[in-house]
C-alpha positions in Angstrom: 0.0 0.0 0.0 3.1 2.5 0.8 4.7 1.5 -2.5 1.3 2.4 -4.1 0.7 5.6 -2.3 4.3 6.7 -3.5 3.3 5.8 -7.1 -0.2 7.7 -6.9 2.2 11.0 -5.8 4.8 10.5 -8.4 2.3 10.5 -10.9 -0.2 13.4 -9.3 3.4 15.3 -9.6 3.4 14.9 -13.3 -0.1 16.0 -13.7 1.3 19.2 -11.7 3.9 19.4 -14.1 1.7 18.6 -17.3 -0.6 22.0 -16.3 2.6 23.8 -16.1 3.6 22.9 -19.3 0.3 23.5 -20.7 0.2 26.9 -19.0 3.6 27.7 -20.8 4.7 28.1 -16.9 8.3 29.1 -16.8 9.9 29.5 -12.6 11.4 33.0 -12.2 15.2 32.5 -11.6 17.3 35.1 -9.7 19.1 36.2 -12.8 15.5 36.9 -14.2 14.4 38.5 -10.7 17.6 41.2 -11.7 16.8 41.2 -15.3 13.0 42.4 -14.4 14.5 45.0 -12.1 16.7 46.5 -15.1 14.0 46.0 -17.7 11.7 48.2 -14.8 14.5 51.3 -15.1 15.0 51.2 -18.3 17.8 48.9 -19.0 16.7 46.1 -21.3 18.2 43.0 -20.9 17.4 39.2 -22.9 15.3 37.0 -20.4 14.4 33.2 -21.1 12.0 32.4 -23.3 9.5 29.7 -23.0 8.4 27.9 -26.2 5.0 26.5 -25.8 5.5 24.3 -29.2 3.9 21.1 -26.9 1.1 23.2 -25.8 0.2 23.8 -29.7 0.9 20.2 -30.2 -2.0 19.5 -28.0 -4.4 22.1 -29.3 -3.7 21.2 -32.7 -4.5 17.4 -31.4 -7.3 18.9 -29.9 -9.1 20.6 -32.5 -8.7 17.7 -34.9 -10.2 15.1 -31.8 -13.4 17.3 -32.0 -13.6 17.7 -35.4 -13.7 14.1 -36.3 -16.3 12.9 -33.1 -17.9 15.9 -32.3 -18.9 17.4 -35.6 -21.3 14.7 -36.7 -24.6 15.5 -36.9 -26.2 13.5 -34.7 -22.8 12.9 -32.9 -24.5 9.7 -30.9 -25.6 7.8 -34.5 -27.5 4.5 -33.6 -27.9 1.7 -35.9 -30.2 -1.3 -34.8 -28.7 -4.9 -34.1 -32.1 -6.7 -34.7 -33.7 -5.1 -38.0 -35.1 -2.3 -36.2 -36.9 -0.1 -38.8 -35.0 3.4 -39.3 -37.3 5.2 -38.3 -36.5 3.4 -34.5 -33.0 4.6 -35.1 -33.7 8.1 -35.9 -35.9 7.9 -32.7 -33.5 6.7 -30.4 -30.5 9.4 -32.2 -33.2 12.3 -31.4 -33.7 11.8 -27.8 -29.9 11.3 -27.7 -29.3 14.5 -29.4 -32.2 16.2 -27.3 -30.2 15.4 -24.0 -26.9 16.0 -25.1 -28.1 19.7 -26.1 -30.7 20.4 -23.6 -28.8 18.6 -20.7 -25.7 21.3 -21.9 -23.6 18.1 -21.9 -21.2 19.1 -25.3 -18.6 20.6 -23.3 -18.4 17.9 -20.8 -17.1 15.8 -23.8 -15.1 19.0 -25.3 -13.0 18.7 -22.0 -12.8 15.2 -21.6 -10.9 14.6 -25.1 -8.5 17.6 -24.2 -7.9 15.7 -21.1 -5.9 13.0 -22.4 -3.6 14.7 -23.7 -2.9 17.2 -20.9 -3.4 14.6 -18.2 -2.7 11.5 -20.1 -6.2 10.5 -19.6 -9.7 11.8 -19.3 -12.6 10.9 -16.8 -16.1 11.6 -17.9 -18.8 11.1 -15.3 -22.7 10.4 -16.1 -26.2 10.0 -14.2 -29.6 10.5 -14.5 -30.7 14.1 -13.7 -34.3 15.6 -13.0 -34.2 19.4 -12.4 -37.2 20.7 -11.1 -38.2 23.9 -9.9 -40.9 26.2 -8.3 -43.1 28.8 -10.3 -45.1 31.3 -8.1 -48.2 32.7 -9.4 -50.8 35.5 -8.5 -54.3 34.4 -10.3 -57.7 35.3 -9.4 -60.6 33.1 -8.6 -63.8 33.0 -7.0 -64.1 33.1 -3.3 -65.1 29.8 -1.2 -68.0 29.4 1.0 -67.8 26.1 2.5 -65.9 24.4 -0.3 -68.2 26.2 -2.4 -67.3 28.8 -5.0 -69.7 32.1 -4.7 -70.8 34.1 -8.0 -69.4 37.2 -8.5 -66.9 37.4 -6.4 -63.0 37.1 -6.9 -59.7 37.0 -4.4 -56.0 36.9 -5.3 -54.4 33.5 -4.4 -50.9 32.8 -4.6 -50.4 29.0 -6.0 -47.0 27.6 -6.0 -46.6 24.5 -9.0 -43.1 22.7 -9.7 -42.2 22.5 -12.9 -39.6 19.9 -14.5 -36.9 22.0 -16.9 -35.0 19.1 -17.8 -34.9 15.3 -17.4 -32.2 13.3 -19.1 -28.9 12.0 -18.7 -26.3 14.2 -17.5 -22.7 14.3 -18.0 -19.3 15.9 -16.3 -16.0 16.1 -16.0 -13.8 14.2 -13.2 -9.9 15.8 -13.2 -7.9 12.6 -13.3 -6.5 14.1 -10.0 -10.1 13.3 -8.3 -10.4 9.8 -9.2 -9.2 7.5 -7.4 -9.2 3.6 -9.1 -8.5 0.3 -7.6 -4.9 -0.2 -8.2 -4.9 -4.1 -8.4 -6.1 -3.5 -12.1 -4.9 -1.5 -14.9 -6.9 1.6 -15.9 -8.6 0.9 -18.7 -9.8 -1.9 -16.7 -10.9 -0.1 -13.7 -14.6 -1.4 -13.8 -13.4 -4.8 -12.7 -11.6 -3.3 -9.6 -13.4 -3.1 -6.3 -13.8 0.6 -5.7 -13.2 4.1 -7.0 -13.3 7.0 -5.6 -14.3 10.8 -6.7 -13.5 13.5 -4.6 -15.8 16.8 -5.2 -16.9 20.1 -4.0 -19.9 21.6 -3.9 -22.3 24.5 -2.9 -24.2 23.9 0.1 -27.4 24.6 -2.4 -26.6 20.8 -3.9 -26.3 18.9 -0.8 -29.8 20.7 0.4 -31.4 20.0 -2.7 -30.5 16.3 -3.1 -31.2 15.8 0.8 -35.0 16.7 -0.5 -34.7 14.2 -3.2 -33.6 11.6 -0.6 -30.1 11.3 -1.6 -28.6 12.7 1.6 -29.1 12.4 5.3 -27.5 13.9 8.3 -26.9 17.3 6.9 -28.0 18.7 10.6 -25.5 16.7 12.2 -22.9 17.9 9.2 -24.2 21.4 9.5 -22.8 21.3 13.3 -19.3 19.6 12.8 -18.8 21.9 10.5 -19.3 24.9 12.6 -16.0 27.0 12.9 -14.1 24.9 10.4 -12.3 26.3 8.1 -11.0 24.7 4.1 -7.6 25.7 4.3 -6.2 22.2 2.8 -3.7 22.6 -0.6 -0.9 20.8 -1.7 -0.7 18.1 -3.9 -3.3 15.6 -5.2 -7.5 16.4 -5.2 -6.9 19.2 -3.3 -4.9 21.5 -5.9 -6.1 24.3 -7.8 -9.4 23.8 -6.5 -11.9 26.8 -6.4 -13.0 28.4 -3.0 -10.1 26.2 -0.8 -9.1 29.7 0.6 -12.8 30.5 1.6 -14.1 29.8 4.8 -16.9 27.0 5.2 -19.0 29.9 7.5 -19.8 33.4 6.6 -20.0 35.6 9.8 -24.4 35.3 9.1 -24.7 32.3 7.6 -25.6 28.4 9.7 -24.4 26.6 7.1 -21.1 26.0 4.5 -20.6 27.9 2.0 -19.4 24.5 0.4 -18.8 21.0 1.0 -16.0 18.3 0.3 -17.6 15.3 -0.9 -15.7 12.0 -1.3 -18.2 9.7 -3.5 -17.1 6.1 -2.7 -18.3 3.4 -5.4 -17.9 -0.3 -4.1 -18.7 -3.6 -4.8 -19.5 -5.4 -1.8 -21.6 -8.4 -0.5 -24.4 -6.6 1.6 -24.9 -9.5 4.1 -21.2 -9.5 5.2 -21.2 -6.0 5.9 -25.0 -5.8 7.5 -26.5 -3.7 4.8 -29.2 -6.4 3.8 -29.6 -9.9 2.9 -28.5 -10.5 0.0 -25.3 -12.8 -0.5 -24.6 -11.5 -3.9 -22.4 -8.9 -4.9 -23.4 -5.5 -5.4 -22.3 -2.0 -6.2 -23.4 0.3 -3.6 -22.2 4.2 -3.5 -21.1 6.1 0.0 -20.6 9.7 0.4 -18.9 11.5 2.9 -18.7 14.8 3.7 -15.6 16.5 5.3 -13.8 13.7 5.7 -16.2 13.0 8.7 -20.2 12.9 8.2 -21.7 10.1 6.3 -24.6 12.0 4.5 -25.0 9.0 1.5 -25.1 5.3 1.8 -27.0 3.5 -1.2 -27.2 0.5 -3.5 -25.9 2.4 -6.9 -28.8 0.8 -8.7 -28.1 1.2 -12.3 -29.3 -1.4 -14.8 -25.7 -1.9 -16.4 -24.1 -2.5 -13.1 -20.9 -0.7 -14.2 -19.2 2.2 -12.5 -21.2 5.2 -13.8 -17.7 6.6 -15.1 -15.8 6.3 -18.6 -12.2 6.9 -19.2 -10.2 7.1 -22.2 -6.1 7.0 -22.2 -4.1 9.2 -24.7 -1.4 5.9 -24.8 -2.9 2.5 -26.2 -1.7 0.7 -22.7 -3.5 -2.3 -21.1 -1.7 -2.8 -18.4 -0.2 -0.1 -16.3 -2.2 1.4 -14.0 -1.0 5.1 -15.0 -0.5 5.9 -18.3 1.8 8.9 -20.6 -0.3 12.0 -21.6 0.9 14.6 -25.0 2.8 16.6 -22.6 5.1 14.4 -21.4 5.9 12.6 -24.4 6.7 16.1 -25.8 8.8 17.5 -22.8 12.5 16.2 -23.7 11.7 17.4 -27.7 10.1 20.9 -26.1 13.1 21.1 -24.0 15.4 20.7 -26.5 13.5 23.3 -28.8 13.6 25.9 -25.9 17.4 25.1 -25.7 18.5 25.5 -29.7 16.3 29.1 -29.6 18.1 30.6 -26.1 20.9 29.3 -26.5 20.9 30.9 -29.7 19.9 34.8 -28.6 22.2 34.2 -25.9 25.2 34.0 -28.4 23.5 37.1 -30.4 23.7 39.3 -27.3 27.1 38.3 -26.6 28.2 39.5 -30.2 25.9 42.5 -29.3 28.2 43.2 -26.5 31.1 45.1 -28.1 34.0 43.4 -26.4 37.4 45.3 -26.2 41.0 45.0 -24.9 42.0 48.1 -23.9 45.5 49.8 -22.6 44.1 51.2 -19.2 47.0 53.0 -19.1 46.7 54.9 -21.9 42.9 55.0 -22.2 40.2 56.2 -20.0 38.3 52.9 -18.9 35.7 55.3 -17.6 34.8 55.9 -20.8 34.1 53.1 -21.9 31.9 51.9 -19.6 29.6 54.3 -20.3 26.2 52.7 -21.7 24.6 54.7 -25.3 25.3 55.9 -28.8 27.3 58.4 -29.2 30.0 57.5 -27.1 33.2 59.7 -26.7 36.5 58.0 -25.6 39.1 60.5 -24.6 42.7 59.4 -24.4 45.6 59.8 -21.4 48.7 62.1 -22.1 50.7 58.6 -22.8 48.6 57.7 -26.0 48.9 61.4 -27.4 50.2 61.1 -31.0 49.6 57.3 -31.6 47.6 55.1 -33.6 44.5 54.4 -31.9 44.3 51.4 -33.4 47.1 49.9 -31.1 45.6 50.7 -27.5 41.7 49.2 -28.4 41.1 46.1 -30.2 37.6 44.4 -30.4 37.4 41.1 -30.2 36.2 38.5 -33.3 32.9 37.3 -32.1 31.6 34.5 -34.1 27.8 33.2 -34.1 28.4 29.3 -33.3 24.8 29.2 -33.1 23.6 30.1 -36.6 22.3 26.8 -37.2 20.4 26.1 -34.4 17.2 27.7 -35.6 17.6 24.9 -38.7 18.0 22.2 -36.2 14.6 23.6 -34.5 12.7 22.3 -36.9 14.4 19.0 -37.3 12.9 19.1 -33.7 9.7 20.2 -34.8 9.4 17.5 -37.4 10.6 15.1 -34.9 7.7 15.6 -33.2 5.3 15.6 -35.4 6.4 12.2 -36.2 5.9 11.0 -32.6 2.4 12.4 -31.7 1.1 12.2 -35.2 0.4 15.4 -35.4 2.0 16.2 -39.3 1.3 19.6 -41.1 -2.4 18.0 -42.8 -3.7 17.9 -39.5 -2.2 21.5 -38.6 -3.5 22.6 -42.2 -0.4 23.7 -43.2 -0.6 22.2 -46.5 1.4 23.7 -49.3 -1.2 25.2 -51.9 0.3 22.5 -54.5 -0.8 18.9 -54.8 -3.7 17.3 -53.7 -4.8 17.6 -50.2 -6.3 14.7 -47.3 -10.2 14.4 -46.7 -9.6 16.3 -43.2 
């Protein structure tokens, strides 16, 4: 389990270091700490440059993901297995296509194919949603006498009715740093493991609204552990780059959080053994916990597939690890390398800029020529009167060793093209020549 635990952090550490990539995040050194303060009065000096060639990989990836599976119209096409009529099919793709619209659930799957590139795989999350909500009226009607309308006469009521706005299927997006899989089996086989876990937050407004719906219990008893307690958790794993985490659970006026951490535990598990009911079968049953201390959710999952209501997707075809290699990290060495042939470069190019000089301080005022501008006026000492200037300063030969590296950048670019299989059709930079691919 240690040896596990040290695996899980290794690898939520690349994730960290995937967003910074993607992010084109580049540490401040203390060089560039002076640099900034130069560049702030005026003196302008070269700084590092960050190349984000890995993060345009990605997007390029990206865009052509989405153009191939989300750009079908439907994009869920059906075709029937038993000689269903078409009409049948056409039936089944429009109540699809009504819940993928209506349910707003086309950017869940816009996100969850970036993800496996960024993250090296995405999580997409699904269940069955009803949203309901109250509509208050004023209307008029006759006044009551004993059950019994009387003529002529009319009173203002208020009448409250709920109304359904949307019933469907409902998807979202899991960051692979919130789901936790069984790590007996490999990822892309994580329904056959015995748990996983996804970690969430959310307004208090959710956990009151599916405590009405009978999802939840105990939120009194969580309303009063929570009092005083503050989120001030961060770090590594679930916890990172989470909204709110600096915001306390309490208002000054308010009895209840502002927001909750929910960890929804899925797990297959014999009821009998663990006195939850009879039966001696196994089951999938869901527990959520609140806080890492109230139990507000303990139920049979109860879905007619009797899988994990989650699907994931790798970027690397692997069957058997249980982490796999996102875009990002495949990329870093080649990135690096790019980043290295272009500063190293500029860095040569502002030492040629640099003007150096051997001079004859005894003959030449140094002062001089350390004097920064155009313009610049070098005066002489008495001993150098009369002689050819020539002999007291001589400027070095400064040679640009560097002038192919910006060739050998895009042997690095092509490189990896090659390895993502990302080329210049997908990119669209096709010459104008020649015929061109379907895409």
């Amino acid at each position: 389990q240690i040896a596990r635990d040290e695996q899980r952090k290794k690898r939520e550490k690349a994730w960290e270091q995937n967003y910074d990539i993607f992010s084109a995040y580049m540490p401040e050194t203390d060089v560039d700490t002076v640099r900034k303060g130069k560049r702030s009065q005026g003196d302008t000096d070269y700084t590092t440059i960050a190349i984000p060639y890995s993060y345009a990989m990605l997007l390029t990836a990206h865009t052509y993901y989405t153009s191939v599976f989300l750009a079908r119209d439907p994009i869920f096409q059906m075709k029937g297995r038993h000689g269903e009529a078409q009409d049948a099919e056409m039936a089944v793709e429009s109540i699809l296509d009504y819940q993928l619209m209506a349910g707003e659930n086309l950017i869940p799957l816009f996100i969850w194919l970036m993800d496996i590139g960024k993250y090296s795989h995405g999580v997409l999350g699904h269940y069955w949603y009803k949203e309901e909500f109250p509509v208050t009226r004023t209307v008029e009607q006759p006044k009551t006498f004993l059950g019994i309308p009387v003529p002529g006469t009319l009173e203002k009521v208020t009448e409250t009715t709920l109304q359904t706005a949307y019933e469907g299927s409902k998807l979202y997006n899991i960051r692979p740093h919130d789901f936790l899989t069984d790590p007996n089996v490999p990822l892309v086989r994580f329904q056959e493991g015995e748990f996983c876990i996804v970690f969430d937050k959310v307004v208090w407004g959710k956990i009151v609204e599916r405590a009405a719906q009978g999802q939840y219990f105990n939120v009194k008893v969580l309303m009063k552990e929570g009092e005083g307690f503050r989120d001030t958790t961060g770090g590594t794993g679930h916890e990172t780059n989470l909204p709110g985490e600096d915001i306390s659970f309490y208002g000054n006026e308010s009895s209840h959080p502002a927001s909750v951490s929910l960890e929804e535990f899925h797990w297959s598990i014999i009821p009998s053994e663990l006195g939850l009911g009879k039966s001696s079968r196994m089951e999938k049953w869901v527990f959520t916990i609140a806080n890492n201390k109230v139990v507000i959710g303990c139920q049979p999952l109860g879905l007619a597939h009797n899988s994990y209501p989650f699907d994931v997707i790798p970027f690397e075809v692997e069957g058997y690890n249980v982490f796999n290699r996102g875009m990002l990290e495949v990329l870093d060495p080649l990135n690096k390398t790019l980043e290295w042939l272009f500063n190293s470069h500029f860095y040569n190019v502002r030492a040629a800029l640099n003007n150096m000089f051997v001079v004859d301080p005894s003959r030449v005022n140094t002062r001089d020529m350390e004097q920064p501008g155009p313009g610049k006026l070098i005066r002489l000492k008495p001993a150098a009167y009369g002689q050819d200037v020539r002999t007291l300063i001589n400027q070095f030969n400064v040679q640009d060793v560097t002038r192919s590296n910006l060739n050998d950048s895009s042997m690095v670019e092509q490189l990896a093209q090659r390895v993502t299989g990302v080329n210049d059709n997908v990119m669209g930079s096709v010459n104008s020549g020649g015929r061109k691919t379907a895409t």
